[in-house]
PLY file of the C-alpha trace (Angstrom):
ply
format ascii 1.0
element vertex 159
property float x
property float y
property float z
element edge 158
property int vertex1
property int vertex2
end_header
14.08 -29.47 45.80
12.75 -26.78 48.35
10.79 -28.21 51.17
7.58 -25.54 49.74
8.15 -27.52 46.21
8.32 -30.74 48.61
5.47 -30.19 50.60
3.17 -29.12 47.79
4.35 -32.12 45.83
3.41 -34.56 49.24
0.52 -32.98 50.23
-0.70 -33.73 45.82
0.38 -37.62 46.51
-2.02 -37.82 49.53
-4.98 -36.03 47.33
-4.56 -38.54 44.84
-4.85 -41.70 47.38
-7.46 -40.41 48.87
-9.15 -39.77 45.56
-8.41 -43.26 44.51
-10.27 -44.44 47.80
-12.94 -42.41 47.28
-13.45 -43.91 44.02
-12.74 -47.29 44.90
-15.25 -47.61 47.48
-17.71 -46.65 45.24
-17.40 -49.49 43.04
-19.76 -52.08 43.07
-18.63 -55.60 43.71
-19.06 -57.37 40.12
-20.03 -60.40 41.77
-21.81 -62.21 44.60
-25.73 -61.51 44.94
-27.90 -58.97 44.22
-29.73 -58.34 47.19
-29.34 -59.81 50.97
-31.97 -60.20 53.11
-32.29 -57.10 55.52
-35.32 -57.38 57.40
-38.88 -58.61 57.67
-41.44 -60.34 60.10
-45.05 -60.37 61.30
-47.05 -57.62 61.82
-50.18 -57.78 63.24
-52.80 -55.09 63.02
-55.89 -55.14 65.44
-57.44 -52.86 64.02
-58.72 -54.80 60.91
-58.16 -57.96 62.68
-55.79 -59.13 60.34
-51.85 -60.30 60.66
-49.29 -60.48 57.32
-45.99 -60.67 56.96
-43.11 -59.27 55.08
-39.52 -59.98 53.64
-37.44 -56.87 52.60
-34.42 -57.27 50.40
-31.59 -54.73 49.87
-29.20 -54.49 47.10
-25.59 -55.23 47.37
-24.84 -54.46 44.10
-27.17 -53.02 40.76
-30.36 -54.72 39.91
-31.64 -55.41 36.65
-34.56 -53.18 35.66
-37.27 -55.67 35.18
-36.22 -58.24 37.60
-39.00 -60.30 38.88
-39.21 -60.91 42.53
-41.02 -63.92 44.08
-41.56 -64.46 47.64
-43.38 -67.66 48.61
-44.66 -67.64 51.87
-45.21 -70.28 54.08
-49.11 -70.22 55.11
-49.25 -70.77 58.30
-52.62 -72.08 58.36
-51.40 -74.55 56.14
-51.66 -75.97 52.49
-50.11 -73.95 49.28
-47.39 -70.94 49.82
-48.81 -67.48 49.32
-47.26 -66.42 46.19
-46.31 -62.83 46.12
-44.57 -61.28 42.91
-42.65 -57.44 42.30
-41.23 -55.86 39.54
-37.89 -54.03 40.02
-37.53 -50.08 38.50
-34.52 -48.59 37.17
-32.22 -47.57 40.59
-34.28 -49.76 42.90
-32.34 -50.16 46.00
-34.89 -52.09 48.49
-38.02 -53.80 48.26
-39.94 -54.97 50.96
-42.88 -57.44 49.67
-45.94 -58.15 52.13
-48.01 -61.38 52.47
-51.88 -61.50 52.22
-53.50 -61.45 55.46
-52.81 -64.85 57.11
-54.27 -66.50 59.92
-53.04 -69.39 62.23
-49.39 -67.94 63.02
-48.52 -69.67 66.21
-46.12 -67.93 68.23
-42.71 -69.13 68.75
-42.72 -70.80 65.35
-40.63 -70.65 62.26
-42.50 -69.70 59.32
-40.28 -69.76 56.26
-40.43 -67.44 53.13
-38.19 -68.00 49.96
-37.65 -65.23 47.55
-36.46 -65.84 44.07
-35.09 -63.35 41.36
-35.49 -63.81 37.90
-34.63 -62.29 34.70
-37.89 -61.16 32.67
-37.07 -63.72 30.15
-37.36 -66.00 33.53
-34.18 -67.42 33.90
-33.17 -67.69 37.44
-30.75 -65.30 38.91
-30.90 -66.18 42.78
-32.72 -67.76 45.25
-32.38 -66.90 49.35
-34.53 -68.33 52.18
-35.69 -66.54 55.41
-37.39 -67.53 58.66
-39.55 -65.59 60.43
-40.89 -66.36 64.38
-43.38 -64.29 65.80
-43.67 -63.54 69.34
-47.30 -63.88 69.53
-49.69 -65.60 67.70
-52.63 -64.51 65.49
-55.68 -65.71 68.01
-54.72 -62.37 69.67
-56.86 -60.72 66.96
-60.75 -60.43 67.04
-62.95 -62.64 64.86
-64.15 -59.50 62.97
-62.52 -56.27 62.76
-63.36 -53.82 65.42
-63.40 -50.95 62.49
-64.06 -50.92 58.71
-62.89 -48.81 55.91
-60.11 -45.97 55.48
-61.41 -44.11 58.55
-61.22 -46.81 60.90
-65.17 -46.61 60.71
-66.67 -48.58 63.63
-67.45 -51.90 62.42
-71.43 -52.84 63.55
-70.67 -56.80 62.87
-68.25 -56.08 65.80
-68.86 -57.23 69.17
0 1
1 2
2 3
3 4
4 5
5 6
6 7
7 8
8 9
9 10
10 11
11 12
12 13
13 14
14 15
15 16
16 17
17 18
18 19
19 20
20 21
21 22
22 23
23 24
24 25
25 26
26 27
27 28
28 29
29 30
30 31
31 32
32 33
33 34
34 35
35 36
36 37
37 38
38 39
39 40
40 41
41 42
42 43
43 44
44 45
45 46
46 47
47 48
48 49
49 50
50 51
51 52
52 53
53 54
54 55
55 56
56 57
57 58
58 59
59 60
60 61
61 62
62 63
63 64
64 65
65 66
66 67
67 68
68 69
69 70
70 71
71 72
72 73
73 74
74 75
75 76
76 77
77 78
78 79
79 80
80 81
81 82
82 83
83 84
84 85
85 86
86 87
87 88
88 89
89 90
90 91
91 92
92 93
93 94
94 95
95 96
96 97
97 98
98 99
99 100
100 101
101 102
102 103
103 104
104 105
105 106
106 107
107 108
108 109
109 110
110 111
111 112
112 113
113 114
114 115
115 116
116 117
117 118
118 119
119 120
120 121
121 122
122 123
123 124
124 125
125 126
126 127
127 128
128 129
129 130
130 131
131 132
132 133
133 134
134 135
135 136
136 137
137 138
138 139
139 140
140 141
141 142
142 143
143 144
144 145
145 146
146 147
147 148
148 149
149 150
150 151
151 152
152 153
153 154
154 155
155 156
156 157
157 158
């Protein structure tokens, strides 16, 4: 064979592993979860006086349209979780879901949130758990917000 016939012939080999790769790295594991845990935490806004906090979940593989997502939060204050639900779209690659304003977050503590997918016909599909510390606690926030409404407004109950 002449080495142009050879080379030609090589050079189409390493196209087609390299094509093969490509194509292999973008399959999607068929099994394992659906989403990891990526980030979350507190965050405290002075502004309106008030401190939440929030898981975020990103896929490792496709997520049913329609799956329900649940986050329980652990109140710090005490008593019930705060229940927080989403609804996945079609393509959805991350969701981040926020608690309701809280109040009593110590600093230095574990607060723990637990997020649960389910099918909409509410079978489960996975559960994962998550702990969140904050660094500082909510009495750093004023009793009543120094401003009110969308244009930080200054807030007369204020002192």
């Amino acid at each position: 064979m002449p080495a142009v016939v050879a080379g030609a012939v090589a050079a189409l080999r390493g196209l087609v592993v390299l094509c093969l790769l490509v194509l292999a790295a973008g399959c999607e594991p068929s099994d394992g979860p659906y989403v990891e845990v990526s980030g979350g935490g507190f965050q405290f806004n002075y502004r309106l006086s008030e401190a939440t906090y929030t898981m975020v979940a990103t896929s490792r593989r496709t997520i049913p349209e329609g799956t329900v997502f649940v986050a329980e939060f652990e109140d710090p204050a005490g008593g019930e979780p705060l229940r927080v639900q989403a609804v996945s779209t079609a393509g959805q690659k991350r969701i981040a879901i926020q608690s309701p304003p809280v109040r009593g977050v110590q600093e230095d503590v574990p607060y723990k949130v637990v997020l649960t997918l389910s099918a909409p016909d509410g079978s489960l599909i996975e559960t994962h758990e998550k702990s969140y510390t904050s660094k500082i606690g909510s009495d750093v926030l004023p009793e009543q917000p120094p401003t009110i409404g969308p244009g930080y407004t200054k807030n007369p109950a204020a002192r």
